[in-house]
N, C-alpha and C positions, 0 to 999 in steps of 0.2 A: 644432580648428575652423579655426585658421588655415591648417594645409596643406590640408584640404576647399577654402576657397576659394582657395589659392593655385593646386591643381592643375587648381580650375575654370577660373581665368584661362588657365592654359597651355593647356589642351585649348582654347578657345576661342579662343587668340593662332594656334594651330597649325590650326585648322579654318577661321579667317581666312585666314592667308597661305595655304592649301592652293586655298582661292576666288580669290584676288587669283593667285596662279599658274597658275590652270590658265585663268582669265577672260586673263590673257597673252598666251595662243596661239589667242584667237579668231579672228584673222586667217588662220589656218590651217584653220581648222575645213573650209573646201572640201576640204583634202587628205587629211581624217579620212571626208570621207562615207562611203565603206563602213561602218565602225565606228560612225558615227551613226547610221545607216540600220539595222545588227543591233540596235542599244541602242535605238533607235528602237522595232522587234519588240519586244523585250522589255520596253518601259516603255509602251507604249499596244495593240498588237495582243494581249499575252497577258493582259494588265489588263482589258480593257476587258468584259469578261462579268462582272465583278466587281464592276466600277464601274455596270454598268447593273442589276444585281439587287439591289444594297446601295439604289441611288439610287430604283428603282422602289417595295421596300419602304419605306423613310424618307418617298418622298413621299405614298404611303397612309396611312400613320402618320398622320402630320402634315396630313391631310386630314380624317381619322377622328377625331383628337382638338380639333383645330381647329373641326370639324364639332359635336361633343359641345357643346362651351362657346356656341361663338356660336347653339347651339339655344336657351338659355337667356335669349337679347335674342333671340330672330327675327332672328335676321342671315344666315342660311344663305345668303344669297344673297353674302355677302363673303365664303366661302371659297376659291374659283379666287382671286383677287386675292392673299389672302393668303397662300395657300401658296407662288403663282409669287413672289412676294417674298420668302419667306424660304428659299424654295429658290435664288431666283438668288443670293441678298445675302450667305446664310451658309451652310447647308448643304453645297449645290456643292461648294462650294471645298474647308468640313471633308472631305466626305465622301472627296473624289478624295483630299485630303493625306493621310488615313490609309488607304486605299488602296492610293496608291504609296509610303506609307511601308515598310506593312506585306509588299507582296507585292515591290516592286522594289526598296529597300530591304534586305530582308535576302535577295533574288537577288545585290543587287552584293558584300553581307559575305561569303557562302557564295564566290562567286566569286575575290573580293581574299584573302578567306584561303586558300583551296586554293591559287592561285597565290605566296603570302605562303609554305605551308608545302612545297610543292616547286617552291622555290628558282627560279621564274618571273624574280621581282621583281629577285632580284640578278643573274639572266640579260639583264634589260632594264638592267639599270646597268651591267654587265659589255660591251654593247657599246653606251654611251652613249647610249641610246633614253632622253628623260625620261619620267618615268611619270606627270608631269601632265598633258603632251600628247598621252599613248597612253593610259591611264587613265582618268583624271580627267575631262579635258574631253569627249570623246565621250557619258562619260557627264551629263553637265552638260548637253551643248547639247539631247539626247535626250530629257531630264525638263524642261527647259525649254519643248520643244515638246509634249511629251505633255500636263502639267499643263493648260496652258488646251486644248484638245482635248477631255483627258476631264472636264473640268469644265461644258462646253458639253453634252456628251451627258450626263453624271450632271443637268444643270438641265431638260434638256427631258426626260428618263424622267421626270425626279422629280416633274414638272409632269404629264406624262400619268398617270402612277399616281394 
């Protein structure tokens, strides 16, 4: 039990500083835009058919069954209201995060480890490239920007559905 959570702590010490590092070289980020701009593409242009069919069904759903219950007061007339509330407030947001969990997410592991297993990574240390600031941060500023994006379209499909 105790190395479980001792190993938790490390993984967690190391996914910290790995943020705190790569959050470092923000200042830079202008000099990354090509590489923000591809990671860009990949976190909101190929996502986003995803994000709008998950969000359009959810918002039916949640109209439909929303609809069902508030039949039973005669309230039908509180459902737009309700759903755009719970679609802005909660939803949205879940929906996008597992989304780009899901699809960008395990784009960047498939990615970081092919590069991890032919020997990329030690080519980028071998000629003193950090890999937080060629890595990491691109992709950082990328999913930073995509997130509220697609969470603004996931809220209005989910609203019109």
């Amino acid at each position: 039990m105790f190395e479980i959570f001792r190993r938790l702590c490390a993984d967690l010490g190391y996914q910290l500083l790995l943020l705190l590092s790569a959050a470092r070289y923000l200042p830079r980020a202008w000099r990354r835009r090509g590489q923000i701009a591809d990671q860009l593409y990949v976190a909101a242009v190929q996502v986003v058919h995803v994000v709008l069919l998950v969000g359009l069904f959810s918002g039916m759903i949640l109209a439909l069954q929303t609809g069902i219950e508030l039949a039973r007061f005669g309230q039908q007339d509180q459902i737009g209201p309700i759903v755009a509330l719970s679609i802005a407030r909660e939803m949205g947001p879940f929906i996008t995060g597992i989304v780009l969990a899901a699809t960008v997410g395990s784009a960047v592991a498939a990615e970081l480890g092919t590069m991890s297993v032919s020997d990329e990574l030690s080519a980028l240390e071998i000629l003193s490239i950090d890999r937080d600031d060629y890595l990491v941060m691109p992709r950082l500023v990328a999913l930073a920007i995509a997130g509220p994006l697609l969470t603004l379209i996931c809220d209005g499909i989910g609203i019109l559905g």
